[in-house]
C-alpha positions in Angstrom: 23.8 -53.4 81.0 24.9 -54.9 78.2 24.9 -54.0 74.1 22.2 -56.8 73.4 19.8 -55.5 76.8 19.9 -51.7 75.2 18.9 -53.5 71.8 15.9 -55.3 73.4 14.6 -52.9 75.3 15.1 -50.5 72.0 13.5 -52.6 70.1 10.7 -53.2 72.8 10.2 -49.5 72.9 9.2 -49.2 69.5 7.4 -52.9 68.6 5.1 -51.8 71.7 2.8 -48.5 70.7 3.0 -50.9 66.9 1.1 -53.6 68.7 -1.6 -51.2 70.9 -2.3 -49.9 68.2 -2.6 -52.9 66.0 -4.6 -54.6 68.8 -6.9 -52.4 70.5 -7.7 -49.5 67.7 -11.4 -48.6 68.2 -13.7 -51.0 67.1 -15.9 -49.9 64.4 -20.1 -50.3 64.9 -22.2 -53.2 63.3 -24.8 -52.8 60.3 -26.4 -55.8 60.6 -27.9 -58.8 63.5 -27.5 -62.2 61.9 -30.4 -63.8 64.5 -30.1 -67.7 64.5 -33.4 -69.2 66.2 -33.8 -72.8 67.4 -34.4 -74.5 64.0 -31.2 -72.9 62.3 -33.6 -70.5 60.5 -31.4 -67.2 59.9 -33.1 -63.8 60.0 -31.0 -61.1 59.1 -31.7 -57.6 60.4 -30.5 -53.9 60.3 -29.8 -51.7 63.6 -30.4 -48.8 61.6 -34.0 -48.8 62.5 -35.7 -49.1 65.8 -37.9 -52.1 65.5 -39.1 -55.0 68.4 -38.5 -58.6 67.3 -40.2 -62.2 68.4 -37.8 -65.0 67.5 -39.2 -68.9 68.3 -36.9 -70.6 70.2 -36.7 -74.1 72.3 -38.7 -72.6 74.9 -41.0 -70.1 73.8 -40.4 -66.4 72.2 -37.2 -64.3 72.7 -37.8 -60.5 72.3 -35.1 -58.7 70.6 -35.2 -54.7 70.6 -33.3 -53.0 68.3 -32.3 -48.6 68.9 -29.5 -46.3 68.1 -27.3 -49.7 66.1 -27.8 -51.7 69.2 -29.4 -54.8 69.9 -30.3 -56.7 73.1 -32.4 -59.6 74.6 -35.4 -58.1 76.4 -37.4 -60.6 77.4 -37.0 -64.2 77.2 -38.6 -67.7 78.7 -35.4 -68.6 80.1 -34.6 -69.3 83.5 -31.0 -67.3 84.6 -31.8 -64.8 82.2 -28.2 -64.1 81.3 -29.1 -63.0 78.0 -31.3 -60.0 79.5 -28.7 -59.2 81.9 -25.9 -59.3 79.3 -26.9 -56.0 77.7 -27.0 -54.0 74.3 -24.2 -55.1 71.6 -23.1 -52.7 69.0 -19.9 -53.7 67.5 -19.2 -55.9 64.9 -18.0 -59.4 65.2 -20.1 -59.6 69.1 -22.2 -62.5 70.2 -24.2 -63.0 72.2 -26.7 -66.5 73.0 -29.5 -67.6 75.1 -28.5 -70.9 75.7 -31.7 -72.5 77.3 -33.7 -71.0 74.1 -31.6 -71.6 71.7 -31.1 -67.8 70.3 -28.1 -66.3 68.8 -26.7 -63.1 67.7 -23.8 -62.1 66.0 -23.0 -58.7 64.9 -21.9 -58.1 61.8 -20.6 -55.2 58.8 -17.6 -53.3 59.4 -14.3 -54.6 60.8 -14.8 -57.0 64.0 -12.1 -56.9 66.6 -11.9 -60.6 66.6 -11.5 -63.4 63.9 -13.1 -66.1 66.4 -13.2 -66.7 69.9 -12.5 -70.1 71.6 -13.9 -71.3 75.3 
């Protein structure tokens, strides 16, 4: 082994528990649900409380409930049902759509884990 291997693996030694740390620290749990319906109308709404909500969409109405700071689809007019099967969302920066109905969620408050997702 040679002076400039001990050096790299040195310096990967320490660079490494930097970037765990840096990229998977806990993620902190939303405030607020930023709900986007099928006519871009934006309803805003707390997970402090546990509340039931009807949001129009393309299709018909999407049932959002809302318990502990967690949110999830349960019920929708869609076919696949993805949404419903997706589960609850708690931390910030998470979204989550019903394509077919046009619904959107996004987490927010706190710190989100990512600054935008690409697919």
């Amino acid at each position: 082994m040679t002076r400039s291997d001990t050096l790299a693996i040195f310096f990967a030694l320490i660079l490494l528990p930097l970037l765990y740390y840096q990229l998977w620290r806990p993620q902190t749990s939303a405030t607020h649900a930023s709900i986007i319906d099928s006519h871009q109308h934006i309803t805003v709404a707390s997970l402090e409380d546990a509340k039931r909500l009807n949001i129009r969409g393309e299709l018909g109405d999407s049932v959002l409930n809302i318990e502990d700071g967690k949110i999830r689809f349960a019920q929708s007019p869609c076919k696949g049902k993805v949404c419903i099967h997706r589960g609850w969302l708690q931390y910030s920066g998470e979204v989550m759509a019903c394509l077919p109905n046009k619904v959107i969620i996004k987490l927010g408050g706190g710190q989100a884990r990512f600054d935008s997702i690409n697919f």
